[in-house]
mmCIF file of the C-alpha atoms, coordinates in Angstrom:
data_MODEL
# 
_entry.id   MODEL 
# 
loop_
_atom_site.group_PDB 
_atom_site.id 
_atom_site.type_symbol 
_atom_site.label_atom_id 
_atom_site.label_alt_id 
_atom_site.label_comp_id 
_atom_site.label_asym_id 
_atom_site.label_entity_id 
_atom_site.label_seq_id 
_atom_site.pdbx_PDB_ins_code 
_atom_site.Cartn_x 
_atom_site.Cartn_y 
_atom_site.Cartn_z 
_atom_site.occupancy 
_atom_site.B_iso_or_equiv 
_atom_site.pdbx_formal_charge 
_atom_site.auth_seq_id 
_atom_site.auth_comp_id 
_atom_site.auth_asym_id 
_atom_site.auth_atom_id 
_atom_site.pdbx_PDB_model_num 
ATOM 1   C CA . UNK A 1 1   ? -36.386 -13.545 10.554  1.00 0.00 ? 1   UNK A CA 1 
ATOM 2   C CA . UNK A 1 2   ? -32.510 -13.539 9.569   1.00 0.00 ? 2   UNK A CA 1 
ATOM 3   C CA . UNK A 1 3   ? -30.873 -10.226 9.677   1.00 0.00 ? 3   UNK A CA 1 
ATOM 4   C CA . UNK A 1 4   ? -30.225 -8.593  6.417   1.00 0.00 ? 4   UNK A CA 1 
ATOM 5   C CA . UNK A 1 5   ? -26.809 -8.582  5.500   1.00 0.00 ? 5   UNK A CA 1 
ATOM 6   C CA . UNK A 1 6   ? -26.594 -4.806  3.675   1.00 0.00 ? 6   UNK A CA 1 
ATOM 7   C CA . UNK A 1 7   ? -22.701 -5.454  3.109   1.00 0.00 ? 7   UNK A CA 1 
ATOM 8   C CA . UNK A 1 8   ? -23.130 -8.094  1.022   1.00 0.00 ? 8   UNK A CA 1 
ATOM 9   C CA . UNK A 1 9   ? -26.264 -7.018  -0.863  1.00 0.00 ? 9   UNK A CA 1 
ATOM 10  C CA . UNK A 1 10  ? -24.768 -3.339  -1.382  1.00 0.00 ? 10  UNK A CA 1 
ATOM 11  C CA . UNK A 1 11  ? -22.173 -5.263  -3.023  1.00 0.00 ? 11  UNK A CA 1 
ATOM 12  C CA . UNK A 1 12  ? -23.841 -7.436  -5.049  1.00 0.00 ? 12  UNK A CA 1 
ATOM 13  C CA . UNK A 1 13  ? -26.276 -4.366  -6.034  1.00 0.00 ? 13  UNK A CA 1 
ATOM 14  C CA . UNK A 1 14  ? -23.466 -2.334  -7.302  1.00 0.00 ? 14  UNK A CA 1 
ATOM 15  C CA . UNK A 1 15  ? -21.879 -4.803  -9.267  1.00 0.00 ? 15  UNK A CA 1 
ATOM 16  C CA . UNK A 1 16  ? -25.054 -5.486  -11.093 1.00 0.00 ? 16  UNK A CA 1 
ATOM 17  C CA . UNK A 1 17  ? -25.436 -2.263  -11.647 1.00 0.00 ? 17  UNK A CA 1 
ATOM 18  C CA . UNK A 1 18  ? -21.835 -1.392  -12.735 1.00 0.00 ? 18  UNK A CA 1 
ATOM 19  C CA . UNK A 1 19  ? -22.761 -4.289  -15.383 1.00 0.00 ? 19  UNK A CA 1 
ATOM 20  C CA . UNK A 1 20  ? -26.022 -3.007  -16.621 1.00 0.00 ? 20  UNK A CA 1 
ATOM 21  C CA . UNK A 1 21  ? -24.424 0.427   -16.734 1.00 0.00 ? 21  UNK A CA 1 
ATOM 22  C CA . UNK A 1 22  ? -21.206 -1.337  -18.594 1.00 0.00 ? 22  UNK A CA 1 
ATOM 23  C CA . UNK A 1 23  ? -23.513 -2.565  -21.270 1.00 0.00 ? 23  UNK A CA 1 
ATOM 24  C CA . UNK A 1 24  ? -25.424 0.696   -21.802 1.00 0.00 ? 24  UNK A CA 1 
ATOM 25  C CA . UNK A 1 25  ? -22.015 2.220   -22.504 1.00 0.00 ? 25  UNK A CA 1 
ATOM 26  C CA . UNK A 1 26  ? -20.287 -0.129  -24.496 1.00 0.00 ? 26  UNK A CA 1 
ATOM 27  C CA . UNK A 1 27  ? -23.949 -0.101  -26.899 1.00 0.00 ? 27  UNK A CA 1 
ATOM 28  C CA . UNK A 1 28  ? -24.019 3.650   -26.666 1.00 0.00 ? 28  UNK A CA 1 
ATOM 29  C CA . UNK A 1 29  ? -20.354 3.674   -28.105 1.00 0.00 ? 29  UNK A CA 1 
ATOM 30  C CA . UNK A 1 30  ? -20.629 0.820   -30.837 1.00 0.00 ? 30  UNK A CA 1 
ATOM 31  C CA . UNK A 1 31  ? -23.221 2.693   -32.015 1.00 0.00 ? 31  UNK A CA 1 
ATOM 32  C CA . UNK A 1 32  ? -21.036 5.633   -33.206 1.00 0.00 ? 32  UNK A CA 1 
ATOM 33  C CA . UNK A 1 33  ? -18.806 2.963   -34.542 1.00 0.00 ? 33  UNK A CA 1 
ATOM 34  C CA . UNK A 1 34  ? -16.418 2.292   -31.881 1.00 0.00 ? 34  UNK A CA 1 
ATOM 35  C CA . UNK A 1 35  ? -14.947 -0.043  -29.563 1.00 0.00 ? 35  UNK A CA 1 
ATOM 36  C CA . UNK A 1 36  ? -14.624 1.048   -25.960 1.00 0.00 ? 36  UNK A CA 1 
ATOM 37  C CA . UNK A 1 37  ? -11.637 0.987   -25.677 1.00 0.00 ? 37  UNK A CA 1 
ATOM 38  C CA . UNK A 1 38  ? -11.139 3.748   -28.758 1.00 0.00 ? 38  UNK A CA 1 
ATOM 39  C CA . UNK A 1 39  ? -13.566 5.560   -27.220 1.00 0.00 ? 39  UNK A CA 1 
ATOM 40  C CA . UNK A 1 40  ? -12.161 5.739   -23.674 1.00 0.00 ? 40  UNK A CA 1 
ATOM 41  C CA . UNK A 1 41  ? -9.142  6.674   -24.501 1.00 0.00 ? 41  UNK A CA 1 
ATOM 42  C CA . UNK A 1 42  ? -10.005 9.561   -26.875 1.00 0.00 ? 42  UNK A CA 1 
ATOM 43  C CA . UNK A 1 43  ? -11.736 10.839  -23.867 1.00 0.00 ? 43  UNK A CA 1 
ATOM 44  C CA . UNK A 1 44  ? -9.066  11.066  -21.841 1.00 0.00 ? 44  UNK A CA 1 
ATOM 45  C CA . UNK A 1 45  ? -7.378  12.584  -24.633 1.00 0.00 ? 45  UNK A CA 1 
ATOM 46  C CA . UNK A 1 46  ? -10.250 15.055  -25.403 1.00 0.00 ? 46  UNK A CA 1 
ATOM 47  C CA . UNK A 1 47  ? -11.158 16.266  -21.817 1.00 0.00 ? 47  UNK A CA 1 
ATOM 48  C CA . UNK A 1 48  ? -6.843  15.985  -20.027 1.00 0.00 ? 48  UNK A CA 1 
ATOM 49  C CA . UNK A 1 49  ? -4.801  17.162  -23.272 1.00 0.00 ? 49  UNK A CA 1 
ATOM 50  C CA . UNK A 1 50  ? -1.476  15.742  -24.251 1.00 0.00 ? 50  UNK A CA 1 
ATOM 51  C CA . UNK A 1 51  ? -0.782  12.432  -22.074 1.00 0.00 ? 51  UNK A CA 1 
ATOM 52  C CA . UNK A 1 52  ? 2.056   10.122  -21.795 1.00 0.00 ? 52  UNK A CA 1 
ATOM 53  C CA . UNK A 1 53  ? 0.969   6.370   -22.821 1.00 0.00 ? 53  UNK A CA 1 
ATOM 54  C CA . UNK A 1 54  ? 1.716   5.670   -18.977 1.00 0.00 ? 54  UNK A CA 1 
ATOM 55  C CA . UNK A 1 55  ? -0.754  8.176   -17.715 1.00 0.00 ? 55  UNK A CA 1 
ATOM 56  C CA . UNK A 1 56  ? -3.442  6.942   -20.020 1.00 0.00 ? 56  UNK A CA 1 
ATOM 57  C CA . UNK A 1 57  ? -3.151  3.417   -19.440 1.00 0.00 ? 57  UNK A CA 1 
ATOM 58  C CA . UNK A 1 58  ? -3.765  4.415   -15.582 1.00 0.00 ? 58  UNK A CA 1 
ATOM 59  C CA . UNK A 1 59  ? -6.314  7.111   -16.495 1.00 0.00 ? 59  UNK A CA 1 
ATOM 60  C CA . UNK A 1 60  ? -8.672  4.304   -18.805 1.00 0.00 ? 60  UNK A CA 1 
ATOM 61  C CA . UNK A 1 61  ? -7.458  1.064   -16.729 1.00 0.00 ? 61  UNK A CA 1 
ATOM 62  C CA . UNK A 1 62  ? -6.003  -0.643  -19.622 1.00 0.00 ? 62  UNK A CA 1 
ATOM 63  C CA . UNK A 1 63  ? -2.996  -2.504  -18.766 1.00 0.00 ? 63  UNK A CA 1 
ATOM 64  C CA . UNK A 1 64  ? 0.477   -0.765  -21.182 1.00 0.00 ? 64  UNK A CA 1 
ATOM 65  C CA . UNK A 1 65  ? 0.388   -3.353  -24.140 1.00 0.00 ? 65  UNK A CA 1 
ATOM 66  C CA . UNK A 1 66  ? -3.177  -3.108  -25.081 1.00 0.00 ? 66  UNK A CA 1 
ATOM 67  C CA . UNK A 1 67  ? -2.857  0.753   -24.655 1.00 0.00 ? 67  UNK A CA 1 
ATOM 68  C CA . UNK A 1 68  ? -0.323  0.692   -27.575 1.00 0.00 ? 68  UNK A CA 1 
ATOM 69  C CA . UNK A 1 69  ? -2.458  -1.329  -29.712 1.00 0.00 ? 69  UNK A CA 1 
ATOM 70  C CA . UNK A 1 70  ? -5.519  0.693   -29.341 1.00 0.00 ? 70  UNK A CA 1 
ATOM 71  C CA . UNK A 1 71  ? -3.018  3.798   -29.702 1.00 0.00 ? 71  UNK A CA 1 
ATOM 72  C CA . UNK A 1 72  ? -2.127  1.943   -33.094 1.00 0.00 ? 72  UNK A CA 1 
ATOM 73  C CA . UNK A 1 73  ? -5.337  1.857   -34.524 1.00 0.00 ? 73  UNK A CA 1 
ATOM 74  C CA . UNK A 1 74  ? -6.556  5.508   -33.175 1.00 0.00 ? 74  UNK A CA 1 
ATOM 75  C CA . UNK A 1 75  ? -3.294  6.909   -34.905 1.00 0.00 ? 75  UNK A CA 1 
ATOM 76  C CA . UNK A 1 76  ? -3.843  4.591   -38.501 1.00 0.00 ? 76  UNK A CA 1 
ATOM 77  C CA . UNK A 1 77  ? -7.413  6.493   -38.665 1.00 0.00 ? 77  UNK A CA 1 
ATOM 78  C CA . UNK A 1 78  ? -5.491  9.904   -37.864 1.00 0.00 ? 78  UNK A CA 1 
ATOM 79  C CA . UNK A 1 79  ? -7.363  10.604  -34.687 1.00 0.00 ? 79  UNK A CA 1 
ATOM 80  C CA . UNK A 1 80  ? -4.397  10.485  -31.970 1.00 0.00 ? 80  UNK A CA 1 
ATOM 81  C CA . UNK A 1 81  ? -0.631  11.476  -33.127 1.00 0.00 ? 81  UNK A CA 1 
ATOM 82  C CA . UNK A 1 82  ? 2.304   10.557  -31.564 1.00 0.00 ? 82  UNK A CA 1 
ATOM 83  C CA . UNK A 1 83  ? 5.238   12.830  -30.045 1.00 0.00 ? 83  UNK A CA 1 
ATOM 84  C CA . UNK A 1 84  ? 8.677   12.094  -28.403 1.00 0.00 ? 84  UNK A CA 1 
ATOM 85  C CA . UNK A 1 85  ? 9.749   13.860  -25.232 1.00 0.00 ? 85  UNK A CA 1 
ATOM 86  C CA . UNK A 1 86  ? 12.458  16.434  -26.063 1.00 0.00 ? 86  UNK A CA 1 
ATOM 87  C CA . UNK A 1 87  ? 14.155  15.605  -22.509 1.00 0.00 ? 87  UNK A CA 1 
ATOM 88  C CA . UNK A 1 88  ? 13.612  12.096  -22.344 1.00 0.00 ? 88  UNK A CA 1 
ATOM 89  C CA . UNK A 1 89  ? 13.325  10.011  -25.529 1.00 0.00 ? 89  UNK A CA 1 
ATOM 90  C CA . UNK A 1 90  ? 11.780  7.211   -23.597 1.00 0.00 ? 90  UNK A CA 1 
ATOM 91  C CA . UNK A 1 91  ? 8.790   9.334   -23.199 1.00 0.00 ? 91  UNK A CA 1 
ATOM 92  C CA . UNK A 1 92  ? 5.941   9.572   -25.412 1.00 0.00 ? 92  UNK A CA 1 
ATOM 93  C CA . UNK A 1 93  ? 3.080   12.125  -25.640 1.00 0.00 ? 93  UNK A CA 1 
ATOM 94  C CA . UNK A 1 94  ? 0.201   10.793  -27.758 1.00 0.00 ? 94  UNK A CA 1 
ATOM 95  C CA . UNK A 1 95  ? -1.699  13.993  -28.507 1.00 0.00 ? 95  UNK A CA 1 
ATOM 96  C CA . UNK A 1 96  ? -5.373  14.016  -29.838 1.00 0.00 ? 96  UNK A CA 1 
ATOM 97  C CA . UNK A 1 97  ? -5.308  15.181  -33.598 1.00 0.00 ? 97  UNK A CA 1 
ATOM 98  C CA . UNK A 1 98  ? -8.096  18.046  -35.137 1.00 0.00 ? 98  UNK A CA 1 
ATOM 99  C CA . UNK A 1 99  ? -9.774  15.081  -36.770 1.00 0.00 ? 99  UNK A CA 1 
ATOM 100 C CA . UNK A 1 100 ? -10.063 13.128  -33.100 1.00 0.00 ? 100 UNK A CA 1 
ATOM 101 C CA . UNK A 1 101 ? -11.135 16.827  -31.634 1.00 0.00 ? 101 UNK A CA 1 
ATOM 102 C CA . UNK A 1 102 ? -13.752 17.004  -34.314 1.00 0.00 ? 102 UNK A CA 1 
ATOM 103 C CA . UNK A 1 103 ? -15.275 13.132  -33.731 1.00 0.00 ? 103 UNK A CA 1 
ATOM 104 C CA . UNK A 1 104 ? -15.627 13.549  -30.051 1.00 0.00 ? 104 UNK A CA 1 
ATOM 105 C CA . UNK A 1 105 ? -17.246 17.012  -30.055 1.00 0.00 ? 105 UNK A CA 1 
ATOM 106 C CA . UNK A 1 106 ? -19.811 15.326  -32.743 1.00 0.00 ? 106 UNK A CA 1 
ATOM 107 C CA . UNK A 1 107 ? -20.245 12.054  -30.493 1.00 0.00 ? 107 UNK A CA 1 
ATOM 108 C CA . UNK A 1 108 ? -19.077 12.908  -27.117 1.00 0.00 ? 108 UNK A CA 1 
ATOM 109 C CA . UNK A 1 109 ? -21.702 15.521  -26.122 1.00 0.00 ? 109 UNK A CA 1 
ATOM 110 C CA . UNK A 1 110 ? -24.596 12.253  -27.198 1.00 0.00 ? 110 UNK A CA 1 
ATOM 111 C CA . UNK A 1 111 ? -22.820 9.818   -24.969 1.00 0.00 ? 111 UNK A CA 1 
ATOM 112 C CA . UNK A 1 112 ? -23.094 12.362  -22.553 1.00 0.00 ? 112 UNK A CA 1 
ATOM 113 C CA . UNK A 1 113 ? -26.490 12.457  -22.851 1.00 0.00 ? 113 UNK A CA 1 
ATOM 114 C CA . UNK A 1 114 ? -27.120 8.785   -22.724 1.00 0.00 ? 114 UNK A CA 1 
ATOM 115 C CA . UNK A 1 115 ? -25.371 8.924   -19.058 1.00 0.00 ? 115 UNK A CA 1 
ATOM 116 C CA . UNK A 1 116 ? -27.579 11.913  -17.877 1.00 0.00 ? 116 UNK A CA 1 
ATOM 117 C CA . UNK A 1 117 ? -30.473 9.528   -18.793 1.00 0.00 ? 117 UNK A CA 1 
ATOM 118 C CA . UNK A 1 118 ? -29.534 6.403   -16.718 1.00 0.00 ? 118 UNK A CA 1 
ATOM 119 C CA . UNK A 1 119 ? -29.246 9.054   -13.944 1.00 0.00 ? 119 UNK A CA 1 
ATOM 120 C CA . UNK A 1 120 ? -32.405 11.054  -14.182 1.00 0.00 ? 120 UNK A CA 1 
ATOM 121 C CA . UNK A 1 121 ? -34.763 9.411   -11.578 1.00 0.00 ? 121 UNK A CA 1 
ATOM 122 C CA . UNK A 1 122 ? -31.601 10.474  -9.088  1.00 0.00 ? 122 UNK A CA 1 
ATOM 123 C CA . UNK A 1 123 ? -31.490 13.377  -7.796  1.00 0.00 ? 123 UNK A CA 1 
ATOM 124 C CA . UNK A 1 124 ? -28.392 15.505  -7.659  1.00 0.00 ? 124 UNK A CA 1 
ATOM 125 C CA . UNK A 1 125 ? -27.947 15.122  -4.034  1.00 0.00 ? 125 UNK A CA 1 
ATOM 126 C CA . UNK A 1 126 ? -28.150 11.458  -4.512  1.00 0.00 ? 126 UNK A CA 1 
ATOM 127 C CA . UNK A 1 127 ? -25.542 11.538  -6.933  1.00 0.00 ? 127 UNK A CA 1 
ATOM 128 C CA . UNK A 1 128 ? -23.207 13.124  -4.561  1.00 0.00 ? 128 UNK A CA 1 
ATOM 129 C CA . UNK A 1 129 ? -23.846 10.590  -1.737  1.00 0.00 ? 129 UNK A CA 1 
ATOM 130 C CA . UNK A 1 130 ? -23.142 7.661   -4.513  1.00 0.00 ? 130 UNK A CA 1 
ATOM 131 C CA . UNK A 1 131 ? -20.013 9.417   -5.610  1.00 0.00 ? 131 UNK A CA 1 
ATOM 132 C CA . UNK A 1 132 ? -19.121 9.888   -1.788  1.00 0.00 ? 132 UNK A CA 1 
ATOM 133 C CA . UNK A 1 133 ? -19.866 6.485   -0.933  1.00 0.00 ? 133 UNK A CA 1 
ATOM 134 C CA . UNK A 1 134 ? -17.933 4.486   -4.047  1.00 0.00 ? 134 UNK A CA 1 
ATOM 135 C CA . UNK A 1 135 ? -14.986 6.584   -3.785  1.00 0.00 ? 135 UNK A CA 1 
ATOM 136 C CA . UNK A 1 136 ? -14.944 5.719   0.323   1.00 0.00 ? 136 UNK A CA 1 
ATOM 137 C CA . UNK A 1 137 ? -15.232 1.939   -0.595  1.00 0.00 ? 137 UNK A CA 1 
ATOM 138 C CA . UNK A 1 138 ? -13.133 2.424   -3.382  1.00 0.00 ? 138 UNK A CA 1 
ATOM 139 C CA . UNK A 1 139 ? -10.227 3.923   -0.937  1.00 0.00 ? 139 UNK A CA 1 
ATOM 140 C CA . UNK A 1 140 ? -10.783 1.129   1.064   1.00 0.00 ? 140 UNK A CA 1 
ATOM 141 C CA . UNK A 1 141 ? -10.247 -1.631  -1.433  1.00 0.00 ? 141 UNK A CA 1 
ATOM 142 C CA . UNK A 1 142 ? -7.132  0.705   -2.460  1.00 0.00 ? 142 UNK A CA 1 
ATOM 143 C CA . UNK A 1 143 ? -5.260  -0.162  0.806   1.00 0.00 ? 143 UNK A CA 1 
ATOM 144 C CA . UNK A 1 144 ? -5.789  -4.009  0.581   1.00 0.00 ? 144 UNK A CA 1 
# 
């Protein structure tokens, strides 16, 4: 019998599960109405406070130009606001508005919920082996 190679099918496990978990999220979140891409960066915005568009755009992995364009459409429905850097006009904070604050404390604590679900046959110390374990093959694929 051929020797297992657990590299390759830890790989391919957690890519098909980073999919299925992908599509969970993206149908929990178009089911309050949003795109993912709204919704992630709200987050950011909700949970870190006032962020340049810079620090977002690394934060949600969304490369500058889109982030403006979803930044666009968050500020036309008066959820995210715009402010300039007193020291450095180049800079801009995009803040999270009251009416942003008030959508993600209505959706954010169900799409919380939805995530403690997909997790609930693992236990917490099984959670903290998985976080240990991506972040150490994360680091790796960092210094490529």
């Amino acid at each position: 019998m051929k020797k297992e190679n657990l590299a390759l099918k830890a790989f391919v496990v957690i890519m098909k599960s980073s999919k299925t978990l992908e599509e969970m999220i993206k149908k929990d979140i178009s089911s309050h109405g949003m795109k993912s891409s709204d919704f992630t960066v709200l987050e950011a915005l909700y949970h870190k406070g006032s962020q340049t568009v810079r620090d977002i755009s690394n934060a949600v992995l969304i490369n500058t130009g889109s982030i403006t364009y979803v930044i666009d459409k968050l500020e036309k429905k008066g959820y995210v606001k715009r402010r300039h850097c007193q020291e450095d006009r180049r800079v801009v904070y995009i803040d999270i508005t009251e009416n942003g604050t008030a959508l993600m404390d209505e959706i954010f604590p169900k799409h919380q919920q939805v995530i403690e679900e997909l997790f609930s046959d693992v236990s917490e110390e099984e959670k903290e082996t998985v976080i240990d374990v991506l972040k150490r093959v994360g680091k790796k694929g960092d210094q490529s």
